[in-house]
C-alpha positions, 0 to 999 in steps of 0.5 A, spaced: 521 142 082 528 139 082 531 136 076 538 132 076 541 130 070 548 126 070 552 129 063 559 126 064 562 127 070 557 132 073 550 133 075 546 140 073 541 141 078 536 145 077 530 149 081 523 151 077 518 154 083 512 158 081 514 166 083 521 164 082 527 164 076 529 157 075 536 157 078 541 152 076 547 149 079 553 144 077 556 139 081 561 133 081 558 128 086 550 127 086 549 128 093 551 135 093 546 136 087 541 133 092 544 137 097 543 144 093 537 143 091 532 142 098 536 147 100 534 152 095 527 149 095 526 150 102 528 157 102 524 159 095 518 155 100 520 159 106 521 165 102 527 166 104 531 165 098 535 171 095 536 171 088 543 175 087 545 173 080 542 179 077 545 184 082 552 182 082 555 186 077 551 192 079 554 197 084 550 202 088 552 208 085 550 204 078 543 203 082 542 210 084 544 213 078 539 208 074 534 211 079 535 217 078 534 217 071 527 212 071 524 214 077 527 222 079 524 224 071 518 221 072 517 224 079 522 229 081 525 227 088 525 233 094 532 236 096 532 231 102 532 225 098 537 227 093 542 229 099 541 222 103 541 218 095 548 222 094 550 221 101 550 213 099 552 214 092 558 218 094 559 213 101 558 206 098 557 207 091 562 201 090 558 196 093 556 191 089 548 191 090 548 183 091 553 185 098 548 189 101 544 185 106 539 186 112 545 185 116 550 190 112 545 195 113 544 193 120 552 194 122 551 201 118 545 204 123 549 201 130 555 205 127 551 211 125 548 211 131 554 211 135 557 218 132 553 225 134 548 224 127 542 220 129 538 220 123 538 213 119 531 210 120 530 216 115 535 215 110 535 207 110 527 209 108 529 212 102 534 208 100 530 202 101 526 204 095 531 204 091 533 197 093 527 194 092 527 196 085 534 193 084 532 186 083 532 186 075 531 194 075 523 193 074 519 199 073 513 200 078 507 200 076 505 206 077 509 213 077 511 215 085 
């Protein structure tokens, strides 16, 4: 559900949906306020709506190492996992987490792809894990 308010000469607007964080966002005209809100409606409706205010002060490398110290000591990771997340960390650590969408990765695989290493699938598998932990660094529920 949406809510405008007129303050002054601005008009907050704010989105509160089941499953979602409520996301709010200031405008000067009502139209764009308006505008913004169905947008973001039809995109939490549609699940689609990316929530990145959390992640983006947050680098890969600070991801990882986070990962590591949670998940790693819980569960020790294999030789190959640690290699692979070491490998990211060291190549994009200073990618903000928020930039890292489906088609970043995408554009990663095609160049991988292109040189004599041929292994991605495998790699972006065990970063995924780290990925989807990103979003507010919740724990799992249960030890991996």
């Amino acid at each position: 559900m949406a809510s405008l308010l007129k303050i002054g000469n601005t008009w907050p607007a704010q989105v509160r949906r089941k499953g979602h964080k409520s996301i709010t966002e200031t405008f000067p005209m009502k139209a764009q306020a308006v505008a913004w809100t169905r947008k973001v409606e039809a995109e939490m409706d549609a699940r689609r709506f990316n929530d990145t205010r959390g992640l983006a002060n947050l680098t890969l490398k600070e991801l990882i190492d986070w990962y590591f110290g949670e998940i790693g000591a819980a569960h020790p990771f294999g030789k190959y996992k640690t290699a692979v997340l070491r490998t990211w960390q060291r190549n994009h650590g200073d990618t903000s987490v928020a930039d890292i969408s489906s088609n970043y990765l995408a554009a990663l695989v095609r160049e991988r792809l292109s040189t004599s290493i041929k292994t991605p699938t495998g790699q972006q598998s065990n970063t995924g894990r780290t990925l989807s932990l990103a979003n507010g660094r919740v724990r799992p529920r249960a030890v991996l």
